[in-house]
Residue, then its C-alpha position, 0 to 999 in steps of 0.5 A: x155750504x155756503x161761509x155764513x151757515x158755517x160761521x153760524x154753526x161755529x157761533x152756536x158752540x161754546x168758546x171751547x170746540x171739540x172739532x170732531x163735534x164740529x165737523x159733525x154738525x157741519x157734515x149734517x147741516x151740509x147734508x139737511x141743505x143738499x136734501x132741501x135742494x133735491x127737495x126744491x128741485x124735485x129729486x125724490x122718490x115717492x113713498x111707495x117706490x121706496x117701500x116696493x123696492x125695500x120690501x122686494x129687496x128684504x122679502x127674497 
């Protein structure tokens, strides 16, 4: 995660932090980039891969 969307995260709370409430929202904006990034990178699985492996594995 790069110092400026950290810095922006921190700049969208109020003066006073909870950290936890911090730390979570810094836990999934980190998560969003990294999917983006797959995204971008064409590191997905399509739709109906996903869906023939949940219906195999919940259809036993």
């Amino acid at each position: 995660m790069k110092k400026k969307n950290v810095i922006d995260a921190i700049n969208e709370f109020p003066k006073e932090v909870n950290l936890n409430d911090l730390f979570e929202r810094l836990i999934v904006k980190d998560k969003i980039e990294k999917g983006l990034l797959q995204i971008e990178n064409g590191q997905t699985v399509p739709h109906n891969k996903v869906v023939a492996h949940f219906k195999k594995k919940w259809l036993k």
